[in-house]
Every structure is written in C-alpha cells, then in structure tokens.
NUFI-190419 format. One record per residue (C-alpha): residue in three letters; x, y, z. Coordinates in pm, whole numbers, padded with zeros to 5 digits, always signed. Layout:
// NUFI-190419
alaXYZ/...
***
This chain:
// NUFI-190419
unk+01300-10219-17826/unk+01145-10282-18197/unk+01304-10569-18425/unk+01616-10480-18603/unk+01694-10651-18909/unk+02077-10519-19089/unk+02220-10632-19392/unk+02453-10938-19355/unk+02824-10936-19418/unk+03115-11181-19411/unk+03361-10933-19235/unk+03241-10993-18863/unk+03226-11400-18882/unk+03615-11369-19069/unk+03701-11107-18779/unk+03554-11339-18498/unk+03793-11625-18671/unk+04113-11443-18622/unk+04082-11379-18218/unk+04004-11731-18208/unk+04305-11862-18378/unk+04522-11595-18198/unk+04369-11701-17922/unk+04468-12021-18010/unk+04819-11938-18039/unk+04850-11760-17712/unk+04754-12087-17548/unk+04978-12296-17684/unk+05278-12076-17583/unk+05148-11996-17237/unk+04962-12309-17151/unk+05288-12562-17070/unk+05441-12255-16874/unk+05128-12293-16620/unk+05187-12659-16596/unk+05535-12551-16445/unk+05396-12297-16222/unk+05460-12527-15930/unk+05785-12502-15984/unk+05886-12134-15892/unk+05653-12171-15591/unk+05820-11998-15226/unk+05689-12123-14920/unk+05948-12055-14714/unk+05811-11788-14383/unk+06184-11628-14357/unk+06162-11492-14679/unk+05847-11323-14714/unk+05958-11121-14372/unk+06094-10736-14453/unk+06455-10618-14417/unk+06413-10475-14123/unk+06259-10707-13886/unk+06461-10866-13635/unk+06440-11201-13722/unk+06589-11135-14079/unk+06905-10956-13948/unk+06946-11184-13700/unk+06919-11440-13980/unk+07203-11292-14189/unk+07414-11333-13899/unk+07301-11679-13793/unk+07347-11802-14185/unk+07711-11667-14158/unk+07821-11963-13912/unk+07749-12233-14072/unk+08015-12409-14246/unk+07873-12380-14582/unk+07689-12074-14529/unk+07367-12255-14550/unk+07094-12243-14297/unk+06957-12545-14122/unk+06614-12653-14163/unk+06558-12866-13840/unk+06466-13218-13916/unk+06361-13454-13649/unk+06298-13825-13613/unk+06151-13933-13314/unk+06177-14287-13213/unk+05922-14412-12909/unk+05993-14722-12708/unk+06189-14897-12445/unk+06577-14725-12448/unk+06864-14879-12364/unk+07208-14900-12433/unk+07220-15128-12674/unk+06933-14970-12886/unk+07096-14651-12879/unk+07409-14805-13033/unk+07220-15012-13278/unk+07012-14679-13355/unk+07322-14501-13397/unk+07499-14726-13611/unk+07221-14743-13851/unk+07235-14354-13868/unk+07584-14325-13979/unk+07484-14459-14309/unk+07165-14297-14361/unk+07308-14042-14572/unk+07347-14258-14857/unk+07017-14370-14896/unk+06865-14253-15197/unk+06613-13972-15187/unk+06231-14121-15290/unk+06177-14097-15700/unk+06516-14046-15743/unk+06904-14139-15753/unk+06998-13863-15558/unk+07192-13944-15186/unk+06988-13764-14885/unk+07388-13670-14836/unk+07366-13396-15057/unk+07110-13157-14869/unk+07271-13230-14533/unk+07522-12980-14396/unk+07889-13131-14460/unk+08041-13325-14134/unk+07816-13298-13903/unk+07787-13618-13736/unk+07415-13760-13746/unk+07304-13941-13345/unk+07052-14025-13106/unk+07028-13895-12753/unk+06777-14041-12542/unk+06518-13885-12349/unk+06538-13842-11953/unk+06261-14104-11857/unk+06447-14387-12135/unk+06120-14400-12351/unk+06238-14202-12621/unk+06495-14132-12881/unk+06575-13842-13101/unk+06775-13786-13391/unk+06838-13457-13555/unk+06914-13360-13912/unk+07116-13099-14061/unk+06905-13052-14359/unk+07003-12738-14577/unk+06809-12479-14709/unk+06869-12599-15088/unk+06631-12934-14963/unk+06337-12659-14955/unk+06457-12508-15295/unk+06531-12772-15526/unk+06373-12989-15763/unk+06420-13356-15841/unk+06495-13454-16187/unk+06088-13536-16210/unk+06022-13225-16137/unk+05860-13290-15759/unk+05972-13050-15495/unk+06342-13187-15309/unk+06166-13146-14976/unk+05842-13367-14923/unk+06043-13629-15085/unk+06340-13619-14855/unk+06055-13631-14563/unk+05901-13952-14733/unk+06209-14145-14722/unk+06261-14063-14404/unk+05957-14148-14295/unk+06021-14474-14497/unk+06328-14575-14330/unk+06231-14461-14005/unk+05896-14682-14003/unk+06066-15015-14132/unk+06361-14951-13897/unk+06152-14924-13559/unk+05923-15184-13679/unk+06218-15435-13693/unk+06361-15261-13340/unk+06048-15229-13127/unk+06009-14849-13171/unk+05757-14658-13307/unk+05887-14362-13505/unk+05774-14025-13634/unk+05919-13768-13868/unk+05867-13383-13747/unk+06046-13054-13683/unk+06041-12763-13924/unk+06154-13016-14207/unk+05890-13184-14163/unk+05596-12969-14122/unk+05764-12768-14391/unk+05732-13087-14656/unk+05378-13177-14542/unk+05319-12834-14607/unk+05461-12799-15000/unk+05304-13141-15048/unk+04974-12966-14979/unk+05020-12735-15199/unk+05108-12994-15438/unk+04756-13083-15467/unk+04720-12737-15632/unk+04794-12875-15958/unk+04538-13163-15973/unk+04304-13208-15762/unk+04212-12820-15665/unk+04239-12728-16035/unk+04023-13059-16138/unk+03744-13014-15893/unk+03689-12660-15955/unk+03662-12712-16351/unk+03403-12982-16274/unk+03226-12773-15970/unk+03187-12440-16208/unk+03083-12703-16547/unk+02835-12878-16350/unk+02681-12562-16263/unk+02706-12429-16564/unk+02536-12726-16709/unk+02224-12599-16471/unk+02199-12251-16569/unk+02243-12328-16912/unk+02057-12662-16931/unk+02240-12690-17289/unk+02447-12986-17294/unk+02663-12781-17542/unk+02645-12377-17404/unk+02866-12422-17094/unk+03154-12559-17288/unk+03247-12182-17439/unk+03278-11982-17084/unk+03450-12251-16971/unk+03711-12335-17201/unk+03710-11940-17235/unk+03796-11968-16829/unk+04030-12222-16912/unk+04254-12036-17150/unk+04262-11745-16897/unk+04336-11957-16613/unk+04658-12107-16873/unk+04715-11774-16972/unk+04772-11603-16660/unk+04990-11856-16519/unk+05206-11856-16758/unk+05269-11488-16749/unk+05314-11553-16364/unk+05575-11824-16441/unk+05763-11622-16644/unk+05756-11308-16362/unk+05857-11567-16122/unk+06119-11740-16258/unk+06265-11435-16341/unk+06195-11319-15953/unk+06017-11033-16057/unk+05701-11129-15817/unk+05687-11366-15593/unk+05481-11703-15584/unk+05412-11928-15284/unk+05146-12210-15312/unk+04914-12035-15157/unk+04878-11733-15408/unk+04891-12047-15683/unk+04562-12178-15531/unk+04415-11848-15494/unk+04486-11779-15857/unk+04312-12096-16009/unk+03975-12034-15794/unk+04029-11612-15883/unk+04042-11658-16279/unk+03780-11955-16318/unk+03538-11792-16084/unk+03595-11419-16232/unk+03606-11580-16586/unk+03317-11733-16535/unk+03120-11469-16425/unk+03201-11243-16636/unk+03090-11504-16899/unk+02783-11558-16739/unk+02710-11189-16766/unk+02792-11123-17130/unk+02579-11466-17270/unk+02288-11315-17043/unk+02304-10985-17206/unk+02366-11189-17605/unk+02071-11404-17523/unk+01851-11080-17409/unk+01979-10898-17732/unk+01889-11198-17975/unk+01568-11150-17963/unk+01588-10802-18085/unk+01857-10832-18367/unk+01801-11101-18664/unk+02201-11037-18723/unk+02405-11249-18409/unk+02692-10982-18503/unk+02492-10696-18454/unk+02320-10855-18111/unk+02667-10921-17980/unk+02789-10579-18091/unk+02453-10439-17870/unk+02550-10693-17564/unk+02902-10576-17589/unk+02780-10252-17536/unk+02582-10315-17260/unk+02839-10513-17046/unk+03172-10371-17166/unk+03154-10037-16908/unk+03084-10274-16599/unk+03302-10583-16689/unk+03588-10343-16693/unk+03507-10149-16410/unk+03397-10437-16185/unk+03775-10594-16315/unk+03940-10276-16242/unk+03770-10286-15855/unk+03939-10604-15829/unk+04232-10566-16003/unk+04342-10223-15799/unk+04243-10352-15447/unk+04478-10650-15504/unk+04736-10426-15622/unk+04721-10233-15273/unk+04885-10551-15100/unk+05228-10387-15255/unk+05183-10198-15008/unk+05199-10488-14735/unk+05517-10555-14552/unk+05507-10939-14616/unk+05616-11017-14956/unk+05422-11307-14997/unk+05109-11101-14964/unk+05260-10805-15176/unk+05330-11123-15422/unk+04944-11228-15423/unk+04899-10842-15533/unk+05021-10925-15891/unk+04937-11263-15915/unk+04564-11192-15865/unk+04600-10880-16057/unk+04715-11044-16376/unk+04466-11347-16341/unk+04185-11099-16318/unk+04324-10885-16614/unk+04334-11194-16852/unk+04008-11332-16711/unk+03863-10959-16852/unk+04053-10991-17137/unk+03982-11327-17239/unk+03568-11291-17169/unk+03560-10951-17366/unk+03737-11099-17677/unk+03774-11491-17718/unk+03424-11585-17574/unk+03241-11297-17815/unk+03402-11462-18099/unk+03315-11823-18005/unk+02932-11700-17955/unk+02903-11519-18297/unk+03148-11790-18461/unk+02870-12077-18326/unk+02566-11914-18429/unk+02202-11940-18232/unk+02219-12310-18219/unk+02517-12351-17932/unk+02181-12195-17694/unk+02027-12502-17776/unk+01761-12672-17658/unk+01658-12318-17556/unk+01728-12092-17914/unk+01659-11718-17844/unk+01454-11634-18129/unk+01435-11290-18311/unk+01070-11214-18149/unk+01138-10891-17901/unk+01028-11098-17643/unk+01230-11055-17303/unk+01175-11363-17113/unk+01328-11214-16818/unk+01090-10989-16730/unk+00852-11284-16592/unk+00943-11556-16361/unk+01074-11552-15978/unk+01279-11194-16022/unk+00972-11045-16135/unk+00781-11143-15846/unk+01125-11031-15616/unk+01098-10719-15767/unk+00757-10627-15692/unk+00834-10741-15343/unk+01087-10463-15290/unk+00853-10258-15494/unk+00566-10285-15254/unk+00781-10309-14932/unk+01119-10102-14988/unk+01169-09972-14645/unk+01058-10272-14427/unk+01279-10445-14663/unk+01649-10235-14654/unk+01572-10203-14249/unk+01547-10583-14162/unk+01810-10692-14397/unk+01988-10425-14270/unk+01938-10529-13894/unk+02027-10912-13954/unk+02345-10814-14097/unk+02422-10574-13775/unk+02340-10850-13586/unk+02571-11072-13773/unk+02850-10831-13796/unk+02860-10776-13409/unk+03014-11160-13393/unk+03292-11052-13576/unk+03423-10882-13259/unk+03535-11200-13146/unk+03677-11327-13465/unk+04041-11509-13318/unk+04248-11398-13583/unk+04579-11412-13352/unk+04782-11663-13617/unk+04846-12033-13563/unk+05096-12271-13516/unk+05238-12474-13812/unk+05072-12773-13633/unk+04743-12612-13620/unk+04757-12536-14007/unk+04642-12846-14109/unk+04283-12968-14138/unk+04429-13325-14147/unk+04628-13446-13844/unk+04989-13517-14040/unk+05268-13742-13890/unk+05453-13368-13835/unk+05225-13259-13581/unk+05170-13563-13414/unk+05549-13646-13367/unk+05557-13261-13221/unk+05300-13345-12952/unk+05475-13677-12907/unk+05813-13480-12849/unk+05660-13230-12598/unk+05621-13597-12362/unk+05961-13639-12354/unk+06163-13337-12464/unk+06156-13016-12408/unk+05874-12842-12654/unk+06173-12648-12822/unk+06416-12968-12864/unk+06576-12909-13219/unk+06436-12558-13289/unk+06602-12330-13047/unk+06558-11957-13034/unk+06847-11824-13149/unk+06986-11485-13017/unk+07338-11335-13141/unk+07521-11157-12891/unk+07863-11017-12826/unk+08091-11333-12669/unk+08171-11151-12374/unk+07828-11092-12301/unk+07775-11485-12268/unk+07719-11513-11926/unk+07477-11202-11832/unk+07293-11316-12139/unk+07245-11644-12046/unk+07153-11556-11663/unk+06852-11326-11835/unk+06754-11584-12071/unk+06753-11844-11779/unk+06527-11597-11583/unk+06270-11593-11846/unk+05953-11833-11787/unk+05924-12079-12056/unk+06288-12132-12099/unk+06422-12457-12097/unk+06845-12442-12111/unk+07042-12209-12305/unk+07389-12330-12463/unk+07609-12186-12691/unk+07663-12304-13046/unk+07993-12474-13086/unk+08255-12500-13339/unk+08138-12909-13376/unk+07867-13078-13264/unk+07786-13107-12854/unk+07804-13520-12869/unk+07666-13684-12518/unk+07910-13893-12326/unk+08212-13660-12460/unk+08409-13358-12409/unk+08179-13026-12520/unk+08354-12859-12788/unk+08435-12501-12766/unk+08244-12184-12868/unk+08221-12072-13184/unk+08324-11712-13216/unk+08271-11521-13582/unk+08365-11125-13597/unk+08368-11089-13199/unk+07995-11263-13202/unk+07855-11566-13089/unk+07522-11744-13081/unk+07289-11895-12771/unk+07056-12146-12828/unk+06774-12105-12620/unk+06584-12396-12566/unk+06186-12359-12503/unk+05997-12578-12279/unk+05725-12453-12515/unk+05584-12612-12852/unk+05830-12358-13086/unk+05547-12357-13348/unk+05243-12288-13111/unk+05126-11932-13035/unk+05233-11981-12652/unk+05571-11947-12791/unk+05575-11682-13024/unk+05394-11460-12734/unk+05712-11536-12560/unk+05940-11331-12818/unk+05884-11032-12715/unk+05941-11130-12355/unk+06286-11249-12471/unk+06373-10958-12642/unk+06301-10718-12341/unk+06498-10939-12153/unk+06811-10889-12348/unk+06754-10561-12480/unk+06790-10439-12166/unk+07162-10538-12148/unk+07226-10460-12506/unk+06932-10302-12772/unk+07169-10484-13034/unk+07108-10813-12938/unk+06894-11025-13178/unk+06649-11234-13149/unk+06606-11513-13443/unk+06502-11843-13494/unk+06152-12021-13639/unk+05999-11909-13313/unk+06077-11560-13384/unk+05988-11533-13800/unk+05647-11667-13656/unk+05624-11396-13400/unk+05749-11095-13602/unk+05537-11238-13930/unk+05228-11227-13729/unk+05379-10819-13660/unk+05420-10762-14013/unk+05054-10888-14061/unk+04847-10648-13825/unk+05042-10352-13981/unk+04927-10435-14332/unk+04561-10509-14214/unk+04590-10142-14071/unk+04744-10025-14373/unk+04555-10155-14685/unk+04246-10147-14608/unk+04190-09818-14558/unk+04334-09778-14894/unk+04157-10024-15083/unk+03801-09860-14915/unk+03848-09522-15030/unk+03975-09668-15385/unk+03696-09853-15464/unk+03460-09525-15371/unk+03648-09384-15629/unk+03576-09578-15889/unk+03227-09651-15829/unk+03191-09263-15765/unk+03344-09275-16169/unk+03135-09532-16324/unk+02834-09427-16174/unk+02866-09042-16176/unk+02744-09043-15833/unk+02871-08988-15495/unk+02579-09098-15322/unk+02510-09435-15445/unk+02943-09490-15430/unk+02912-09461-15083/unk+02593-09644-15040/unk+02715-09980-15206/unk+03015-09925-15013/unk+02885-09930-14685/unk+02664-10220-14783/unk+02930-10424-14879/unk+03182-10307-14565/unk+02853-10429-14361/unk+02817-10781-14540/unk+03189-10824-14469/unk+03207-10749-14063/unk+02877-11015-14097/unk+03038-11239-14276/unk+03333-11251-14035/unk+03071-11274-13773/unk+02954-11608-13899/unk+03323-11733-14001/unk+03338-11711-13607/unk+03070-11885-13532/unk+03156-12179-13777/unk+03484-12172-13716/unk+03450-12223-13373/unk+03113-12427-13319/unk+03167-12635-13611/unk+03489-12674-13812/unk+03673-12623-13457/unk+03951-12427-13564/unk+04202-12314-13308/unk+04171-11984-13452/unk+04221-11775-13811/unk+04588-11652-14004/unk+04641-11320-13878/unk+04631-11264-14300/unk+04267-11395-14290/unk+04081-11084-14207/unk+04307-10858-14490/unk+04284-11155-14754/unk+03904-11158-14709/unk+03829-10814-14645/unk+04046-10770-15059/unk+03820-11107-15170/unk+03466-10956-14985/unk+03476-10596-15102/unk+03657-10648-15413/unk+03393-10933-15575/unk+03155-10854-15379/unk+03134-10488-15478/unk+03124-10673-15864/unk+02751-10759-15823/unk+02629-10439-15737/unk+02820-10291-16004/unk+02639-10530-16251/unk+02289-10443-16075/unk+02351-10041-16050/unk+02498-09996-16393/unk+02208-10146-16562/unk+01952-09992-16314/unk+02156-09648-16400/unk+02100-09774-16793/unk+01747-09790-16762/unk+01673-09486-16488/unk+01804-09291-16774/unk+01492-09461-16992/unk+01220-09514-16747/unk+01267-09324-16418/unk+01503-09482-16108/unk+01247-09613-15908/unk+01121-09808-16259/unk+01485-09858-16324/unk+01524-09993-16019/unk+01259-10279-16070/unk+01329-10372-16408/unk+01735-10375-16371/unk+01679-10599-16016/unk+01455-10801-16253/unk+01662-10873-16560/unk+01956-10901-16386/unk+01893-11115-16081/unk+01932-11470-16233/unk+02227-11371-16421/unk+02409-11242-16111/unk+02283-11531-15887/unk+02432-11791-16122/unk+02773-11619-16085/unk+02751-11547-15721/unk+02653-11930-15702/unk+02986-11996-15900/unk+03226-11744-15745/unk+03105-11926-15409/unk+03134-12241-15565/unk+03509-12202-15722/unk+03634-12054-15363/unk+03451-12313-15151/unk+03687-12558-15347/unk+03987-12430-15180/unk+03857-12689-14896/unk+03953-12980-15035/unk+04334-12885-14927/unk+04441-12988-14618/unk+04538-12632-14501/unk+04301-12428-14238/unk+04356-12113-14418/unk+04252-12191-14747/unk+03971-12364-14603/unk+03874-12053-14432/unk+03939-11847-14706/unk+03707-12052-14944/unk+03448-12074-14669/unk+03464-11689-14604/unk+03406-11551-14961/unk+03204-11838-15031/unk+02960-11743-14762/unk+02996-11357-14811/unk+02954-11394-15189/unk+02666-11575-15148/unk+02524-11299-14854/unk+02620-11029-15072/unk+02434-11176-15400/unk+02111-11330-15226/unk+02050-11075-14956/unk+02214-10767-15028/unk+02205-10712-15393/unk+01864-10895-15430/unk+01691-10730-15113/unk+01881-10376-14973/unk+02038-10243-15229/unk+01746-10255-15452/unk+01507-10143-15165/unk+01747-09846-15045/unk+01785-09728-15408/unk+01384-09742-15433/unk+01325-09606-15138/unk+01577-09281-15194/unk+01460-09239-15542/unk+01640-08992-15796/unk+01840-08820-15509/unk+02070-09181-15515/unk+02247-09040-15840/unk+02384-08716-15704/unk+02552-08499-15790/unk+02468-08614-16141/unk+02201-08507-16350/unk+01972-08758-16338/unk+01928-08667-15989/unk+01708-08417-16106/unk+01503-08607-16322/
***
C-alpha cells in the first residue's frame, strides 16, 4: 500500500467528541444500576426448575400447608458434646428466645423470617453426643435485603453461627450451622464476592496484560476503560430486565457476565488498535487510518459478536431458567462489548492522536512491522511443512479428546460445590455421625390421606430410607403426645427421612427409586423436596445439553458459511473447533481429577463450555480467515494464507491470552463450577489460539489451497 496523504478537516475530531460525551452520559445513567446488580440476583434451585417437573407441582402443593403459605428453608444447628438432661433444658431454654436476637448489620429480629408459632427445640441424638435444633426459616430470608443492602440470608446464617459458637463455648459443645439454610447462605455469600473481588482482579489481570502487549504506560488505559463502560453498561440494562423480571439473574450468570464483557471487550479492542496501528503507517490523517482500520475489522467484529451473541441466545431454548436467563445476560454483555469497541474506543484513538502509542509512535512510513518477527518465522513453518503440520496437531487433539469420554459430569452435591470446606458442609458430615443423613430435609411426597399406610409400607421398603412420618397440624415435640395429621383438600404429606446425605448424588439417584415405588400405587403421587429439585434439575440439564447444542453447531456453520462465502472452510473451522472442545474436556478430566480433585463436574458444565468453547473460540478463526480471505483476494490463498497467519498472530494471541486470563479469574470464588468453568475456556481458549489457529487451521487452509473457498469464486482463482 503507497502513502496516503488527505486534506485535514475539523469535522471528524468534533464527531469523535460527541460519542465520547454521549458515551459519557450513558455511563453515568447505567453505571450505579450495575452496582445494584447484586441485588435482583436468584439463586434459589426450585425456581429455575420448569412447570412441569415433579418437584415443582409437588411444591405448589407442599407450599399450600404451611401456615403462612411460605415454604421452609431447613436450617440446622448442630451442637456436639456430652448430652444430658440438664443440657438439653438449658439448650432449650436459650432457644426460646433466640428469635429476638437481632439479625447481623441490622435491627431486624431473626423472628421475622421464621414461620409464625412454631416452637424452636433440641432433640438429642441416639448415642447422647449430639444435639440438634431446627429452624423454620421462610423463603422471604432467601429473598430479602437488609436495609444495607446485603442479602437477608448469609446474614441470618452469621448470627447464627455467632450465637451458636459463644453459646457452646460457654456449655461445653461444639456447634455448627448447616442444612439447606445454610449451604444456601454460604452459597449467596460466594457470589457476593462477585462484586469486588472477581470484578477487581479481572480489571487488574486484563490491565497488567495489557500493559505487556502495549508496553505504553498510557495505551492500555483506552480498551480498558472502553471494557469498563461496557461491562457498566450492560449491567445496568440487565438490572433493569431483572428487576422488572423480564430475565432472570442468579450469581452465577453475574460472574459470567463480568469475565464475558471485559474479556470480549478487550479483544475486540485489541483487534481494532492492531489494525489502527498497521494503518498509521500508511495514512498521514489518524481519521482517515481509523476510517481504513474500521473497515478492515468492522465485518469480523460483528460477525465474531453475532457467533457469540446467537449461540447464547439458544439456551432459551433450555428447560432450566437459570440457564435460559444466562442466554440474555451474555447476549446483551456481548452486544454492548461490540458496541462500545466499534464506537467509544475509535473516538478515544482519533480524539488522542499518535502520541497515546507512545513510546512506540507508528509513523507515516508504509512500513508493516508485522511482517517480521516470530509470526513470520511461524508462518514459513506451516509454509514449508503444511501437511505434517494439520496431521500431528490434528492427532494430539484426538488423543486429547478421547479423555473426554470419561469426563464425570453426573452433578454434585451442594457440599461438594465448594472449593473451600465451609462450616455448612462440615456440620452435614458431622450430622451423618449421629443422625440420619436426611435429618431436617425430608423427601416430601403428597399423597391421598387414605393412602397413608400402603404409602408408607412402600416407602419403608425402599433401601436408603430412614422413617417416614406424616406432617402434623403442630410440631411432633419429644416426650409428648404426637399431634394429629394434617389433612388439606383430601391430601396429606409424608416425610421421608433418608439415611442418605439429602444433598449428595447417592441421594438424588434414589428419586427415581422412590417414585417407582409409589407410582405404582398411584401415578399421582408426588415426589418433592431438596432431594428431588436436585434430582429432576440434573433431568432438566441432560435434555438441554441434547437440545442446544445441536442447534448452536449448525448456527454457527451458518454464519461462517455467510461471512466467508464458503461452505467448505464453514465446516472446516467448525470441526476444528468441535475437536479442540472434546480435547479440552479431555484435559478438564484429567485435571479435575489428578489435580484439583473434584468429585466430579455440574451436569451444566459440558453445555456452558461447549456455548463458551465454540462460541469464542470460533472468534479467532474468524479474525484469522477473514483477513486471510482479505488478502487471498490480493495475493493468492496459499500467499493469503501466510501473510494473514503472519499479521494477525500476535494480535489474536494477546486476546486469546486475555480471554483465558479474564475466565481463569472466575477461580478465585469458592465455587467448583466457576472454577471449572474458568479453567475450561481458559485452557480451550488458549488450545484453540496457540495450536489450532496458529498451526492447523493455517496448515489445512495451505494445504487445500483455493478449493477452501467453495462454492465462491475465488475458488477458482
């Protein structure tokens, strides 16, 4: 390309101004919204189930006899120690005031989330080492807020934990907070780290690396303050979705959304200064060099965005609404991410001038720097050896891939969420010593009341259950006379106690062995309880891992089929990215397993990273094969091949390196799934932009030559 010098004008450095200060306004509207994103967060299992799955009708019957038509959450405090009489009645009397202690942070009673006169007591164990109280919590304790804003929940669980602690240590217990309740609260104060310290370290993971590719002290302040403001912008059109329960949020799709937009913003950044720097040296005007760059990157920003963008919106199609939630969520963080890098950060380049590339100024020369250094030499490597090349990287890969067949991706217990061992799952494995696993979280199942006692008998002749009772119209208080049944609209409930963990796998496997077992006297009976939204959540799972991803594969040919008027290189980058994924789930099993030690992956996992894998990963061959299309059309595809791997391959290194980067943050929350979700694109982001974007697809499109753009005509050429 010769030197191209243009008459300067006023117009584009005024125009540039305006996005910037509109920009400026968007922020400040949007940007306190995202610091109350937090707020409309869902957790809750029970409500992402569908309509129709046993479990939620069951739970609109169950809700129905309570006595303020709330739900319980089970809450349980688990006292360890010597028992005897007169520490149960010291226990006990302490527990009838309990309720008006003062929830942590606040002035608020604890009296207000419990369910109205039930009577809070101990019962001791059956070997006199143990004592265990239970508490009515309702479901508003897992909606609310607390006047400052924190989540009623995790603070309720503090105080407990609080009182609990200083009580046994002046009574010669031990004590432990756990049950739903509690695993539910260490679980939203997880995601409470969302705001801070996720958010935090990824900003100071993708500047620091920023800072590197750069190496201006001053350059990698505009894409990331450009990330920023799509990061504040997206959450705050999330917010206001949520809070007006258009989508839905849960803290998971919160932390998925920070690492999405900074990474995606970022990279798209990272793309567009590489092009502006590359056209600098051919333009003396910055306007006219960006106007050239935005030329050059608009077409694959938008359709790389787009890939994204549509296989996310596929999960509407998922049966779990916290995953058809994520759909959205990601959606609209990708869309502003585009938006943001294709409008603000062009106007903050050309509004800076050459010197924000400083100490490295692109000069108007028409020299292309690129063309020399390490990608130059890779290049000529796949020149000189294209087949050896695509047919070993190809084989390590298959090799890879063929561990993925033993991928455990079978769900796990609440307990086994954690990366951290929290006083929750302890106290569980405490109770399982001295209680029956299932103590305080029954499996409920709603039958007819005459059908009590046949019920009962075929519950009782199930393996893994403990005692089944009947719920009662008061409380079942040891020592006196057991209250009668409860009877609502001819129905009644059984408790059915497992001898099981009710969280771990073991017992969720033992659902559908209940249900047989009863459906075989009545197909109306219903199964519910925590035990059973685990089981039939797991259900829901497999059928959207069946379901989307088919749809999201043949999608994405689609598009790439569009944007690169081929067929044949669509469904070439598509089976090279389908392979890096089955290899990266090969290696997530063999770190999982040999060296973070995971029980075992989310049933969601392989779904969540197949949409992450194929979706961003797909992005860097888009970048590489547009601009290898771009100059095929110039120089021949086998040319075009060399000198679009060359130009292109720091450019999409750096943002592989920061995708990984941003996602590899999810870590630092105590929560097994994020961790393997960060860990899995992090590695297959990094496979699919060192080995298969740098090494096959470059040596496959070499090696096939102009037949890779059929049926287009530059097949021909």
């Amino acid at each position: 390309m010769s030197l191209i010098v243009t008459k300067k004008s006023r117009r584009p450095f005024i125009t540039a101004l305006i996005v910037i200060f509109i920009w400026f306004g968007a922020s400040g509207f949007f940007g306190p919204l995202f610091g109350s994103l937090s707020t409309v967060q869902e957790n809750d299992n029970s409500a992402f189930l569908p309509q129709n799955a046993e479990s939620t009708q069951a739970s609109k019957i169950i809700t129905k006899f309570s006595a303020d038509q709330s739900q319980t959450i089970p809450t349980l405090v688990l006292f360890l120690g010597e028992v005897d009489a007169a520490k149960l009645n010291a226990l006990n009397a302490h527990l009838v005031g309990l309720g008006t202690t003062t929830i942590k942070g606040s002035d608020i009673a604890i009296s207000k989330y419990l369910i109205p006169g039930q009577p809070i007591f101990a019962f001791p164990s059956q070997d006199k080492k143990a004592l265990l109280v239970s508490l009515p919590l309702t479901f508003d304790s897992a909606r609310d807020l607390l006047p400052n804003k924190k989540p009623v929940l995790p603070e309720i669980i503090k105080t407990l934990r609080e009182d609990s602690a200083a009580y046994g240590s002046a009574n010669g217990l031990t004590a432990n907070v756990t049950g739903v309740g509690a695993l539910l609260g260490d679980l939203f104060g997880a995601f409470g780290g969302i705001d801070s310290s996720l958010l935090l370290t990824t900003l100071g993971v993708v500047a620091l690396i920023l800072i590197v590719v750069y190496r201006s002290p001053v350059l990698w302040i505009l894409p990331l303050f450009s990330a920023v403001i799509a990061l504040s912008t997206a959450g705050g059109v999330v917010y206001l979705l949520a809070k007006a329960n258009a989508i839905d949020l849960s803290g998971q799709s919160q932390g998925i959304l920070s690492v999405l937009v900074l990474g995606a913003a970022t990279d798209y950044a990272l793309l567009l200064i590489s092009r502006y720097r590359e056209e600098l040296h051919h333009y003396e005007s910055r306007f006219d060099a960006m106007k050239a760059s935005y030329k050059g990157v608009f077409e694959p920003i938008l359709a790389s965005g787009l890939t994204v963008i549509v296989s996310l919106l596929v999960l509407l199609l998922s049966e779990l609404s916290n995953n058809r939630g994520l759909g959205p969520v990601g959606a609209i963080g990708i869309a502003a991410s585009m938006l943001t890098i294709l409008t603000l950060l062009p106007a903050l380049l050309v509004a800076f001038g050459r010197w924000i590339f400083w100490p490295r100024i692109p000069r108007f020369d028409d020299v292309n720097s690129q063309l020399e250094g390490t990608w130059a030499t890779i290049a000529a490597g796949v020149e000189k050896r294209p087949r050896k090349l695509w047919i070993a990287t190809s084989i390590l890969l298959v090799i890879l891939a063929g561990f993925s067949t033993t991928l455990k991706a079978k769900g796990l217990s609440t307990a086994d969420a954690f990366t951290k061992k929290q006083d929750s799952v302890v106290g569980l494995a405490l109770l399982g010593q001295h209680f029956p696993g299932g103590a305080g979280q029954p499996t409920e199942v709603v039958i007819k009341k005459e059908q009590m006692s046949v019920v009962t008998a075929a519950l009782l002749s199930v393996g893994g259950v403990a005692s089944v009772e009947p719920v009662t119209v008061s409380p079942k208080i040891p020592g006196r006379v057991a209250p009668a049944t409860k009877v609502l609209n001819g129905q009644i409930i059984l408790n059915a106690t497992l001898s099981l963990n009710p969280d771990s796998t073991a017992a969720r496997n033992l659902i559908p062995v209940i249900r047989r077992a009863v459906h075989a006297i009545d197909s109306n009976i219903l199964v519910g309880g925590s035990t059973a939204v685990a089981f039939d959540t797991g259900v829901a799972a497999n059928h959207d891992n069946r379901t989307i991803i088919p749809v999201v594969l043949v999608l994405i040919t689609l598009i790439l089929g569009l944007l690169l008027r081929s067929v044949v290189s669509a469904v070439l980058l598509l089976s090279t990215v389908v392979l890096s994924y089955f290899a990266t789930l090969g290696a997530c099993q063999l770190v999982f397993q040999h060296i973070f030690h995971f029980k075992g992956a989310d049933t969601s996992f392989p779904l969540f990273a197949f949409i992450f894998l194929v979706a961003l990963g797909i992005d860097y061959n888009i970048f590489l094969m547009t601009r290898v299309r771009e100059e095929s059309i110039k120089i021949g595809t086998r040319r075009g091949v060399i000198k679009g791997l060359t130009v292109t391959g720091g450019v999409i290194t750096s943002a592989g390196i920061v995708l990984a980067a941003t996602f590899g943050v999810l870590g630092i929350l105590p929560l097994v799934f994020l961790a393997e979700l960060g860990f899995a694109v992090a590695f297959g982001v990094l496979l699919d932009t060192l080995i298969v974007r740098t090494l096959l697809v470059p040596a496959l499109a070499y090696d096939i030559g102009n037949k890779i753009w059929w049926p287009s005509k530059l097949a021909s050429k």
